[in-house]
Every structure is written in C-alpha cells, then in structure tokens.
C-alpha positions in Angstrom: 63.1 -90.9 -2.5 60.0 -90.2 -5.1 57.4 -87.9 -3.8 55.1 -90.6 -4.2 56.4 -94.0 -4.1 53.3 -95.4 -5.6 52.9 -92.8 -8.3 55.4 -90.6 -8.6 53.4 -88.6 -10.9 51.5 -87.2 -7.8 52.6 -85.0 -5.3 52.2 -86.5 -1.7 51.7 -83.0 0.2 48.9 -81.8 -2.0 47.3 -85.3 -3.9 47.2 -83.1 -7.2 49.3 -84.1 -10.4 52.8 -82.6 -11.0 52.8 -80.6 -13.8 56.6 -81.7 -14.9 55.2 -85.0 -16.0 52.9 -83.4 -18.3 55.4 -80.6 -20.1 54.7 -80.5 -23.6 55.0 -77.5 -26.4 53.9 -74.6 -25.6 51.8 -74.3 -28.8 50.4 -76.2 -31.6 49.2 -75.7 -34.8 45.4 -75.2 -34.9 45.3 -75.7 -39.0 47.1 -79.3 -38.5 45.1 -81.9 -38.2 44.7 -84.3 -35.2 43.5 -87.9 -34.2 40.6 -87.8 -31.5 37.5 -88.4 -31.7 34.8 -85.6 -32.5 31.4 -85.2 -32.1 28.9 -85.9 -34.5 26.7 -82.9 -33.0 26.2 -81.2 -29.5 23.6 -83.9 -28.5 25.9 -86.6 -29.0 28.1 -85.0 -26.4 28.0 -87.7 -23.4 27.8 -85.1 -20.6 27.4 -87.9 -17.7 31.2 -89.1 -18.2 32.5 -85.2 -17.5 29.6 -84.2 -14.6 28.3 -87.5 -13.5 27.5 -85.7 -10.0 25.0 -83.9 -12.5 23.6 -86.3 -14.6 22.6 -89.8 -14.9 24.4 -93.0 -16.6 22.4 -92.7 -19.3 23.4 -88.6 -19.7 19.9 -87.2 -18.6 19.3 -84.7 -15.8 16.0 -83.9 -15.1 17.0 -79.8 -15.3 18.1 -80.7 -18.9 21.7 -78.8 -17.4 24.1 -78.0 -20.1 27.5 -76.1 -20.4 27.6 -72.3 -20.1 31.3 -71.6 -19.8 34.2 -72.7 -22.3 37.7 -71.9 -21.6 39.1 -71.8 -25.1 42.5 -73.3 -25.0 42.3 -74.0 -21.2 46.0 -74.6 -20.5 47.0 -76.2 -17.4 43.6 -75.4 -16.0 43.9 -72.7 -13.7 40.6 -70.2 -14.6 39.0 -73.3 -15.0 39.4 -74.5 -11.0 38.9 -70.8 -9.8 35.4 -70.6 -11.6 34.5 -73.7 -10.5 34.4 -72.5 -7.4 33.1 -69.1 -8.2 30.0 -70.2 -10.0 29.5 -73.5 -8.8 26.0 -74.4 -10.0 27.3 -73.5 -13.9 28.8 -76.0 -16.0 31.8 -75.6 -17.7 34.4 -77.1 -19.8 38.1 -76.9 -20.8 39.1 -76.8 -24.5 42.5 -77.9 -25.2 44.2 -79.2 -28.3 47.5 -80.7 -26.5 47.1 -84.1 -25.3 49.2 -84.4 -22.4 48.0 -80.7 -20.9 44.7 -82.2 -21.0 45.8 -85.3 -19.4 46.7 -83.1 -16.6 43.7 -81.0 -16.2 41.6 -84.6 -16.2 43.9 -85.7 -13.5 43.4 -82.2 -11.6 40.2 -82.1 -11.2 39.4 -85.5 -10.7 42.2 -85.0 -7.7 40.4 -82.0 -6.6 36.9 -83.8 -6.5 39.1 -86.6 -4.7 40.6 -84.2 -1.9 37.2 -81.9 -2.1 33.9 -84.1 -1.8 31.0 -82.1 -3.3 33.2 -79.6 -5.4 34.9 -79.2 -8.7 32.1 -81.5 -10.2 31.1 -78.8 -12.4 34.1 -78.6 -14.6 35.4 -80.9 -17.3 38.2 -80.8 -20.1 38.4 -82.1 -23.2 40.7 -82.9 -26.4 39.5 -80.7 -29.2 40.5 -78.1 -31.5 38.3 -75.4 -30.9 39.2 -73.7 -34.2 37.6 -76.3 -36.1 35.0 -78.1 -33.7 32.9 -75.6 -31.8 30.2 -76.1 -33.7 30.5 -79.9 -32.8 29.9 -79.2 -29.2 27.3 -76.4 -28.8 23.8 -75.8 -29.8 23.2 -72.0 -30.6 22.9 -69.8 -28.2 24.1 -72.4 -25.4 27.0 -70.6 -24.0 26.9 -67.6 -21.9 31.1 -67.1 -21.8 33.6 -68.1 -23.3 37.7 -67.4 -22.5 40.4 -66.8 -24.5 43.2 -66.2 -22.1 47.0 -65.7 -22.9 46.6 -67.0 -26.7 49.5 -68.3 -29.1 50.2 -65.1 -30.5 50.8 -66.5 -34.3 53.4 -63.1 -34.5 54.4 -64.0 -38.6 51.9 -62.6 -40.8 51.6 -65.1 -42.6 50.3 -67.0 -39.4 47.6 -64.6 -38.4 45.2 -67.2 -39.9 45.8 -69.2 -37.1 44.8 -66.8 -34.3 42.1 -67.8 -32.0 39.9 -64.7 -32.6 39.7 -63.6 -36.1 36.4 -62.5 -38.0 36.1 -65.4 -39.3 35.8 -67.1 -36.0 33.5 -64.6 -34.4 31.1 -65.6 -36.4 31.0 -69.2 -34.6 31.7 -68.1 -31.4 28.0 -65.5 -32.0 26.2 -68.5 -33.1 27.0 -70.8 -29.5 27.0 -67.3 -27.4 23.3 -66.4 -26.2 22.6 -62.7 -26.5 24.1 -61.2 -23.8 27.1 -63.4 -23.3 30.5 -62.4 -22.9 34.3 -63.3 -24.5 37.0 -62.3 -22.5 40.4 -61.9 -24.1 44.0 -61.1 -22.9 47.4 -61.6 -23.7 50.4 -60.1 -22.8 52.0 -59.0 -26.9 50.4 -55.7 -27.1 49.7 -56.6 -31.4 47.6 -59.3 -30.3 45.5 -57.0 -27.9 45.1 -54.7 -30.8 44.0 -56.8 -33.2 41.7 -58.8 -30.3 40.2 -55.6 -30.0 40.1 -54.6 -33.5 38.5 -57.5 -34.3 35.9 -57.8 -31.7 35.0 -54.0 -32.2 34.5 -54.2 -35.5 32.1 -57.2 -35.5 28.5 -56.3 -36.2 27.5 -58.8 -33.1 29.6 -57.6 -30.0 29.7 -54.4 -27.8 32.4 -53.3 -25.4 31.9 -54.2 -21.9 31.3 -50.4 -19.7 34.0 -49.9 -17.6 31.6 -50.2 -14.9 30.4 -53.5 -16.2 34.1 -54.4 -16.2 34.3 -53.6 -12.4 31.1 -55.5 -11.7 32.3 -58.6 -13.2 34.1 -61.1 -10.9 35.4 -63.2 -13.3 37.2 -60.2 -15.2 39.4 -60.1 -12.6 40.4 -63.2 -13.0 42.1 -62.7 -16.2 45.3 -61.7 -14.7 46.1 -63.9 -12.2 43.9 -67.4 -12.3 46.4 -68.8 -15.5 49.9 -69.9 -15.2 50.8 -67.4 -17.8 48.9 -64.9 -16.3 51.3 -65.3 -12.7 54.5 -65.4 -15.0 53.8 -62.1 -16.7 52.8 -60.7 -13.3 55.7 -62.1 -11.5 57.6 -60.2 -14.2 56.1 -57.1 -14.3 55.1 -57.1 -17.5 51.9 -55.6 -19.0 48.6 -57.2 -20.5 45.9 -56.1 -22.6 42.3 -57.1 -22.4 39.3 -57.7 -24.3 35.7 -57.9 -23.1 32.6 -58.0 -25.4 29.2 -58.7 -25.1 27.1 -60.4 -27.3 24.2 -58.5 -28.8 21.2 -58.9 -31.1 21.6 -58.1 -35.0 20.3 -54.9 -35.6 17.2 -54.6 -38.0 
C-alpha cells in the first residue's frame, strides 16, 4: 500500500515530502546555462510570494523587512529549517541551481508551515545560479550571512573555475555582505578547505572569525550536523574543515 494513497509523494507519519521522489544529480555545472527566470534587480524580487506571513499582496511591509541570510547552494534544505527556527524574526532564502531539489525544499517548508502554524514563514528557496545571479537578488550591503556548506568540490584543475568561492566571487559576495557579516564554509575534501581558506584569507575584505567568536556563534555549530552531507560524513567518521570570515571595511 502507498504511504499516502492520495499522494504518494508525501509521507503519512510526518506530512513532509519524501526525498526519493526528488533524487537528482548530485551536482551541476554552475558555467552552463539554464532556463528560469531571473531578476531584473533586487527590487523586482517579489518578496510577498516567499514570506506572505511578512508582507503584503502587493510586496510591502511596513518594516521595509528584507533577506539577511542566503544559503548558497541550499541542498535539500536542512540549515535552512534549523535557522528558521533559530533566528526566527530574520529572513532568509535558499539558493539552489537543481530543479527538482528545490521542488522539494518548496514542498518542505510549505509542509512545515502546514504542520507548524506561525513558524517556518521566514524562509524561502529559490531556482538560481548563485554564481552568476547574486547580484540579481541583493542590494549592497543587504545580507548579513551567507553559507556555503559541503560544496561540489570541482577536484580537476581545470574545473577550479567553477568553485563556489573563488577571488573572483568574493568580490560579489563583499558587495551584498554588510560590514560585519559573516561566510561560513565547510566541506569535507581537505583541498577544498585549503583553498576556501586560502582564498578567503587572502582577500583584502574578510578577517578570520576568533576562536572565541567561533564558540559564540550558534549557527557555527550548525555546520556539521544541520545538512544531509553534513550527517553522512559524520555518520562515517570522516573529517571536515571549516571557514569562517567576517566582513570588514576597506582599509584607507
């Protein structure tokens, strides 16, 4: 008998999608391109069709509310849905460039608000590759963190243009970060850390979080266990390495 005679897509016991209907490759190709639709600018961002708990048909709230947190690459959701909870005045959005893995974290959350009157309506997803469209979605400034958690490691050297943090990239993600904001990085292929780190440290903009800062910070400790990926390299003891910068002012 289906779990769910009248959609078998969703699990009876828990009301939440199953993720076996929503399998797809475990990466794509960030340089390819794709067919969904873009915005022109971050103000033509309709913000009342992700958080319509937060803002009006028309997409103005009278605290002029916009996203803080992007989960670049959000996956199947997981640090999305524990942050909601954690910070649950903060809006924040999933970035994900396969189409049926967002499919799934739509049908999550919308589950979760479902099951959960009053929460998850704080977090969103959407189709979009971050590499090419960040600018797209936020002003400068806007963000205060942003995620990068268990990225496709690109291991060909030819591919390291395709890595999620690169340099080049930094550059966009200091123009959405406000001073003082935070990327967090990790991954479990110890070349990736390095050059995560590399990167990051030798970028004019960002500063290594203290190690008391790191301590301090619940959403650090996250990292490890709120992703999928995150519970498969822990379930098989296998090692991470992390990455956790702050935003700072150009010096004079």
């Amino acid at each position: 008998m289906l779990e769910n005679e009248a959609n078998p897509t969703i699990s009876k016991s828990t009301g939440l999608p199953r993720k076996r209907f929503y399998r797809a490759r475990a990466h794509s190709n960030p340089l390819s391109d794709s067919h969904f639709p873009v915005p022109i600018s971050p103000s033509h961002v309709d913000y009342s069709l992700h958080y319509p708990q937060f803002f009006s048909s028309s997409g103005e709230v009278g605290s002029i509310k916009k996203v803080q947190f992007a989960d670049v690459g959000c996956g199947f959701g997981g640090l999305l849905i524990s942050l909601s909870t954690l910070f649950p005045e903060t809006l924040m959005i999933g970035m994900e460039l396969r189409d049926k893995v967002t499919e799934y974290v739509k049908e999550r959350i919308l589950a979760l608000r479902t099951t959960n009157p009053g929460q998850y309506q704080n977090v969103s997803v959407v189709r979009t590759n971050s590499m090419k469209y960040i600018p797209n979605y936020f002003e400068k400034g806007q963000l205060t963190k942003m995620f990068f958690l268990f990225p496709d490691p690109h291991f060909k050297e030819k591919n390291h243009r395709r890595r999620v943090i690169s340099p080049h990239l930094l550059d966009e993600y200091a123009y959405v970060l406000e001073v003082g904001g935070i990327i967090y990085s990790i991954t479990d292929v110890e070349e990736l850390g390095d050059w995560m780190k590399t990167c990051l440290e030798n970028h004019p903009m960002f500063e290594a979080l203290t190690e008391e800062e790191l301590e301090a910070d619940p959403a650090v400790k996250l990292l490890r266990t709120a992703t999928e990926e995150g519970q498969k390299v822990a379930r098989n003891g296998g090692q991470t390495f992390q990455a956790v910068y702050r935003r700072i002012a150009p010096s004079l």
